[in-house]
VOGU-3710 file (C-alpha; in Angstrom, 3 decimals, decimal comma):
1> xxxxxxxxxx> 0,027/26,050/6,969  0,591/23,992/3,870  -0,556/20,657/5,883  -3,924/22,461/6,445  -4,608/23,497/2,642  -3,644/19,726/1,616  -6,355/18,548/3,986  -9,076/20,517/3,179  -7,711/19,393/-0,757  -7,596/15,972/0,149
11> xxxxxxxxxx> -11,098/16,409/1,665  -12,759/18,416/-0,822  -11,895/15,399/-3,367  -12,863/12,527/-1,711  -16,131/14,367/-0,846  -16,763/13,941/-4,587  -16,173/10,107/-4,525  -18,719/9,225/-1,569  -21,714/6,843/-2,068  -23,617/10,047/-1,536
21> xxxxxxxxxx> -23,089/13,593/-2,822  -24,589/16,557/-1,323  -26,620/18,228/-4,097  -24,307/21,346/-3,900  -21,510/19,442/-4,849  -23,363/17,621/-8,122  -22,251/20,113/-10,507  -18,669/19,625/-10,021  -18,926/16,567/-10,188  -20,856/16,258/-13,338
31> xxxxxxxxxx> -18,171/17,946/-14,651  -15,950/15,461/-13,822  -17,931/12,330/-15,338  -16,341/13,146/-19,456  -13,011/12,721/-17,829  -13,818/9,406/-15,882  -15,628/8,226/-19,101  -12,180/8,995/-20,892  -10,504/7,582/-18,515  -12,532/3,848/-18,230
41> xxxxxxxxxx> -12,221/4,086/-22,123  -8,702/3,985/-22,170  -8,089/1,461/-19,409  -10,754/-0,631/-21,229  -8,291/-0,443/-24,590  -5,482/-0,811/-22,778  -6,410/-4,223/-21,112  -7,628/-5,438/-24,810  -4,201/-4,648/-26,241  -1,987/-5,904/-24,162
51> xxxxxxxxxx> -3,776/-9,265/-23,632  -2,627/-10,094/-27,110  0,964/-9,085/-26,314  1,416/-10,851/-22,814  4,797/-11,589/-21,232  4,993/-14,935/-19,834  8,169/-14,532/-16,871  10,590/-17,662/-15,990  9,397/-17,244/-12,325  6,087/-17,762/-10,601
61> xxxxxxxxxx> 4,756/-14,377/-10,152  2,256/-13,451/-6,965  0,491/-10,070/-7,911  -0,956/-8,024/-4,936  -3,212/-4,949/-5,883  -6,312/-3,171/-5,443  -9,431/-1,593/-7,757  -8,903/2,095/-5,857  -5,896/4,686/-5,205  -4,343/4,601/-2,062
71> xxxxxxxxxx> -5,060/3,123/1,508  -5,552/-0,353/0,812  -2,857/-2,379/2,912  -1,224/-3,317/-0,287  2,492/-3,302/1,144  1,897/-4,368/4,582  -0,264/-7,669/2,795  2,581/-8,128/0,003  5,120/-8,056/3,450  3,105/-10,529/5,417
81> xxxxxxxxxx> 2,864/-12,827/1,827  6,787/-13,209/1,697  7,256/-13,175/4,990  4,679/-16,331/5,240  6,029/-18,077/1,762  10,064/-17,685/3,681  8,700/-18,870/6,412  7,586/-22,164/4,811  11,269/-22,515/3,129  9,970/-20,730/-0,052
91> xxxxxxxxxx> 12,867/-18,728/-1,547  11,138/-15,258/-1,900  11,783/-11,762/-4,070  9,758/-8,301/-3,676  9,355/-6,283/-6,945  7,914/-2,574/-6,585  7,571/0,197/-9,454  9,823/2,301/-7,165  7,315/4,862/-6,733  9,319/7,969/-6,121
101> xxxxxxxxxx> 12,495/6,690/-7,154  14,113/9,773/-9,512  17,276/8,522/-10,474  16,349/4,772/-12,173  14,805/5,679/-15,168  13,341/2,635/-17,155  16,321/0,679/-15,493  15,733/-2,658/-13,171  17,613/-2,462/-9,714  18,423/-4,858/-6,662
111> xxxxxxxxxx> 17,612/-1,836/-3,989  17,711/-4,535/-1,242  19,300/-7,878/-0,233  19,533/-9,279/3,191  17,797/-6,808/4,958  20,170/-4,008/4,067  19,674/-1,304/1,326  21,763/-1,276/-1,869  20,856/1,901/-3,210  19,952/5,450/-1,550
121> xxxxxxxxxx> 16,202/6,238/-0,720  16,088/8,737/-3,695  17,239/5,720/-6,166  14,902/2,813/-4,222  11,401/5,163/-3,113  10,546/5,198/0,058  7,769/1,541/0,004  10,840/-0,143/-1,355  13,355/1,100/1,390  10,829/0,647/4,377
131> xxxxxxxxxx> 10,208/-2,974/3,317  14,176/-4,027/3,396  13,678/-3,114/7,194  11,039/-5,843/7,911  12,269/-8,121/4,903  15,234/-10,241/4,595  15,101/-11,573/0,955  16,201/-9,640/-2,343  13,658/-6,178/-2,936  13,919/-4,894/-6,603
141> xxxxxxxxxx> 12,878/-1,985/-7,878  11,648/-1,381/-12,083  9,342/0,448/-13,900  8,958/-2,460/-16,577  7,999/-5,228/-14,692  9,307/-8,022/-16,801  13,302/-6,946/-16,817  12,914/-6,124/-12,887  11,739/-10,420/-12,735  14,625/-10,794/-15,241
151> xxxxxxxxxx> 17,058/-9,299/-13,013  15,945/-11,141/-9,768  16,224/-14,283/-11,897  19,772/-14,110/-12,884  20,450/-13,156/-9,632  19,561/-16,466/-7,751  16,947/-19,419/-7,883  14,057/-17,955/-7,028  10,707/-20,083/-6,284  8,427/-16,835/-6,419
161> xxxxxxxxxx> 8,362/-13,020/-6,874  5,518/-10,818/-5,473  4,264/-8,161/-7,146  3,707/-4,894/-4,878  0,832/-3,405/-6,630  0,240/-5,002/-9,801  -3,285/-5,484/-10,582  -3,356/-3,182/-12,823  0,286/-4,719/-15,134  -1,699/-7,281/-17,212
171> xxxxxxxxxx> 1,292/-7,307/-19,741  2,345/-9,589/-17,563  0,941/-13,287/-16,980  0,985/-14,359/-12,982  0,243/-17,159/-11,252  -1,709/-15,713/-8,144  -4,173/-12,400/-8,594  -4,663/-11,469/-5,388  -7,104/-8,216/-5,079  -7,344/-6,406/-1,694
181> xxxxxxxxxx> -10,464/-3,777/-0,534  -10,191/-1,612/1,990  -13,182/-2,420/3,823  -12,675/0,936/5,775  -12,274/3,132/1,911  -14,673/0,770/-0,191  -15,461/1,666/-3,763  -16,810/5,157/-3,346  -19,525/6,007/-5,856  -18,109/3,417/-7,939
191> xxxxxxxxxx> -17,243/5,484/-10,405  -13,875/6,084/-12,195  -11,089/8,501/-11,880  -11,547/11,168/-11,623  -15,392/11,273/-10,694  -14,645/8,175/-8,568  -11,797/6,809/-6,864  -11,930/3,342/-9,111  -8,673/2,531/-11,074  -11,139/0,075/-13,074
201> xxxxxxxxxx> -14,727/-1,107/-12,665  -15,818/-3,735/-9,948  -16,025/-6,274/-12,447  -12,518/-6,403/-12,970  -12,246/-8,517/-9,939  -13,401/-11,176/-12,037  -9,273/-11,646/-12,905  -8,368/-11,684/-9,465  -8,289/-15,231/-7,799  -9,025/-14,134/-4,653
211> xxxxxxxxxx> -10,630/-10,837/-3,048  -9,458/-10,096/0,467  -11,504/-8,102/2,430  -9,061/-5,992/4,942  -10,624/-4,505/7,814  -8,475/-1,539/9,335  -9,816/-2,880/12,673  -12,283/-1,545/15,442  -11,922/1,975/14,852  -13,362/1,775/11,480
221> xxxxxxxxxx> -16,774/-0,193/10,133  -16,993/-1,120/6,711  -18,295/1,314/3,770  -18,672/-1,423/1,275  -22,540/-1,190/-0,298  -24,206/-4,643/0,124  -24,586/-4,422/-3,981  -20,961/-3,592/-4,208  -20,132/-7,011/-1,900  -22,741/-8,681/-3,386
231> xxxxxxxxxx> -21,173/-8,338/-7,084  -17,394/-8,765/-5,649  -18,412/-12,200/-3,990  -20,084/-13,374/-8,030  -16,607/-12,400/-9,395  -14,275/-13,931/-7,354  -13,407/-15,811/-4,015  -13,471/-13,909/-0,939  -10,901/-14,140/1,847  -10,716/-11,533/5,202
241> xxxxxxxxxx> -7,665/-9,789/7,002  -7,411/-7,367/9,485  -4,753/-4,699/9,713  -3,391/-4,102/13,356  -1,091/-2,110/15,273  2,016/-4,270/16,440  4,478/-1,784/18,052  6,519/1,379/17,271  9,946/1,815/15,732  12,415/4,238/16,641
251> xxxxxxxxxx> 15,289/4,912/14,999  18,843/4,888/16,537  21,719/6,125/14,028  19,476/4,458/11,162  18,760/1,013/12,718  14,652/0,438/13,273  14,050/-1,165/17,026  11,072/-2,003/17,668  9,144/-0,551/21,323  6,217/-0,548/22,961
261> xxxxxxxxxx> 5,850/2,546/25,039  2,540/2,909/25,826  0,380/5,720/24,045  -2,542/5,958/26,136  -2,884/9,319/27,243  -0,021/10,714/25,969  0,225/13,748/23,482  0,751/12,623/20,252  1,292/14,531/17,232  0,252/12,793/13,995
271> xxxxxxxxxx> 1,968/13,051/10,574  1,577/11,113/7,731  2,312/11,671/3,658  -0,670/8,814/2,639  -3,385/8,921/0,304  -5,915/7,920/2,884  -4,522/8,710/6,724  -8,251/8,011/8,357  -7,140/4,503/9,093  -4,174/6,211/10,902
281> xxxxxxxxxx> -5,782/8,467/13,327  -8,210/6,141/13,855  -5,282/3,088/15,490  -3,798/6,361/17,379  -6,872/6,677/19,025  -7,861/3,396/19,556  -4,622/2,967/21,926  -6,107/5,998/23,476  -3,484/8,418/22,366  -4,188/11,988/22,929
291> xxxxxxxxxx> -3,699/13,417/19,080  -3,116/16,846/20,090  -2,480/17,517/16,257  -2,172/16,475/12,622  0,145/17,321/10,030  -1,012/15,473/6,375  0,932/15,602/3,345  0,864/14,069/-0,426  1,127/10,394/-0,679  4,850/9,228/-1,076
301> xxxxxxxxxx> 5,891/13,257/0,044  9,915/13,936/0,126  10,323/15,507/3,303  12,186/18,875/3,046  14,148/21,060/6,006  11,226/23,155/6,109  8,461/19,995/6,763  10,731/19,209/9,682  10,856/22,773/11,311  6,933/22,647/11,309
311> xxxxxxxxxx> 6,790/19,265/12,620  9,259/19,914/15,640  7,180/23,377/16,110  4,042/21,808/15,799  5,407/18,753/18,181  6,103/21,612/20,598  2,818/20,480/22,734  3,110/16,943/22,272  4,937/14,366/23,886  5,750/11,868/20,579
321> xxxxxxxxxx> 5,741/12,363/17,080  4,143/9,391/15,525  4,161/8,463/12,063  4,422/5,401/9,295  7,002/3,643/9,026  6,649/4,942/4,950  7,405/8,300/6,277  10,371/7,137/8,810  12,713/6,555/6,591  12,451/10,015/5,248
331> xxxxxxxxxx> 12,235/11,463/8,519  14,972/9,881/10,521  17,957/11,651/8,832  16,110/15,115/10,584  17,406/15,437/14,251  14,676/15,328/16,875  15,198/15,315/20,262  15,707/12,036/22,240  13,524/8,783/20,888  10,620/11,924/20,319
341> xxxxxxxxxx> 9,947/10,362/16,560  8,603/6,909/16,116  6,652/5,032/13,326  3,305/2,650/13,799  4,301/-0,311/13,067  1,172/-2,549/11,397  0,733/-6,783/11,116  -2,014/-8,169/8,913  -3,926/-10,816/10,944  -5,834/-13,382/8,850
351> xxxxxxxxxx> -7,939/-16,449/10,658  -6,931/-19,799/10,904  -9,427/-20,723/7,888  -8,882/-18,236/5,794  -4,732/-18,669/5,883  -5,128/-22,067/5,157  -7,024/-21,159/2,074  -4,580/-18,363/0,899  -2,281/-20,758/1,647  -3,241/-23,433/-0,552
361> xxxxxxxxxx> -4,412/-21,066/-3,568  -0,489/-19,940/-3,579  1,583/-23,152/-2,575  -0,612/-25,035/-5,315  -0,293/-22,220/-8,139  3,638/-22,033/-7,724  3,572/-25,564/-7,832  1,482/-26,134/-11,186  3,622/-23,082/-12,676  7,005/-24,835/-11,771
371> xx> 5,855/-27,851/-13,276  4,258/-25,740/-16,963
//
């Protein structure tokens, strides 16, 4: 099965990135280590060129991004951040590359206003789509940064716009660098694609102006090396979250309601398209779910008729199929029977302390940028 030979893919990489490597695995990758070399030389010109040529936008931008690929809570934290700033009478916008999106080309688009979607999934990707369902303000989609802030600016007086995953887009000046790690994934071996699972070295965090620390919650204990926490805590300030389960979502003629059917002891058939879907399996189980299966696919995967005849034939012995709410909104325009499909809905949890402080870093950074 085609879920089976991404998995043992999928495994056979990350293998390769571990603190550790077994020594019959050093060879490969040695052979990798030119590559990542490459790799850390051209994301090392990269950041030198465009800090000459940096765009300055008209709004107060809020970056939210990571060091690694994949599975670090960057779109649940960049939901919980507008959601927070709305709360407090903020008026809030979401900008995403559009990962997935085939039909934008370089072109800015308003994918979402008001809680309802604009464009179709293939014109939006699927982050942008599943974050108009928990997120009432305007959601824009570009693959140049600037004209998607450009767009949301003409649009309406905006007091902020958070970037989904923009560490990495120094062409463009923000107000907030806020850097999340996966205290579940860590840094690996530290090293950088494609020997390592780093998008740039540790000391980049030194740009960020905060670190939080999310912790995918009692299922999972923390890989981070004491050397690798110790030299994140020198280059920036260091905040914690958790990541939790809050309910599921079924979906009823393409409306999201949110339930709470219990899943303790009840047969559950996972599938997921994430880079990292350990954190999954590991909530099912900690609400006791029995996972009599899993079906993984690529990160950001467009479901096909044929996925969803070996999901409904693998979800033959199971009582739910449970997913992410990523993967529901490619998956609810399959039939399956009854309310048989629902997503995991997550909710990042920060203490009191900690809030405050994230809090205050963003309310008085807006603030001193409105005023510049």
């Amino acid at each position: 099965m085609q879920s089976r030979d991404l998995t043992r893919h999928r495994a056979g990489t990350k293998r390769l990135w571990r603190s550790t490597i077994r020594p019959l695995d050093y060879p490969l990758w040695l052979a990798l280590t030119p590559a990542s070399a490459a790799f850390r030389g051209a994301v090392a010109f990269r950041r030198l060129f465009w800090r000459f040529f940096r765009t300055t936008p008209g709004i107060p931008t809020i970056s939210v991004g990571n060091l690694t690929v994949g599975g670090n809570s960057k779109t649940p934290f960049t939901l919980f951040l507008a959601n927070r700033l709305r709360d407090r009478g903020l008026k809030v916008a979401i900008l995403s590359r559009g990962y997935g999106a085939k039909s934008l080309a370089d072109r800015a688009a308003v994918v979402a206003l008001g809680g309802e979607l604009r464009l179709p999934l293939e014109e939006s990707g699927d982050e942008p789509a599943m974050m108009a369902r928990s997120f009432a303000g305007p959601i824009a989609v570009a693959r140049r940064r600037i004209d998607g802030i450009n767009l949301l600016e003409r649009m309406a007086p905006l007091d902020a716009v958070i970037l989904d995953d923009g560490f990495q887009h120094v062409r463009l000046a923000r107000a907030v660098d806020l850097l999340l790690v996966s205290a579940g994934n860590g840094f690996g071996n530290g090293w950088m694609l494609p020997a390592g699972p780093m998008r740039e070295p540790i000391r980049a965090a030194h740009r960020a102006d905060a670190a939080i620390v999310v912790d995918g919650g009692p299922g999972q204990s923390s890989v981070i090396t004491s050397s690798q926490m110790t030299r994140l805590a020198n280059a920036t300030k260091m905040l914690h979250a958790s990541v939790r389960p809050s309910a599921l979502i079924v979906s009823e003629q393409g409306r999201w309601r949110e339930t709470r059917p219990p899943l303790a002891n009840r047969r559950v058939l996972a599938v997921s398209g994430l880079a990292n879907p350990a954190g999954f399996y590991a909530m099912l189980r900690e609400l006791e779910a029995d996972l009599t299966g899993v079906l993984e696919y690529p990160d950001h995967h467009d479901y096909s008729a044929a996925d969803w005849q070996a999901i409904v034939t693998a979800a033959r012995s199971a009582d739910l199929v449970v997913t992410t709410e990523k993967d529901l909104v490619k998956l609810e325009r399959f039939p399956f029977a009854g309310n048989s499909l629902c997503a995991l809905r997550l909710e990042v949890r920060m203490n009191e302390d900690d809030a405050h402080a994230l809090d205050a870093l963003v309310l008085e950074r807006i603030n001193m940028t409105k005023a510049a």
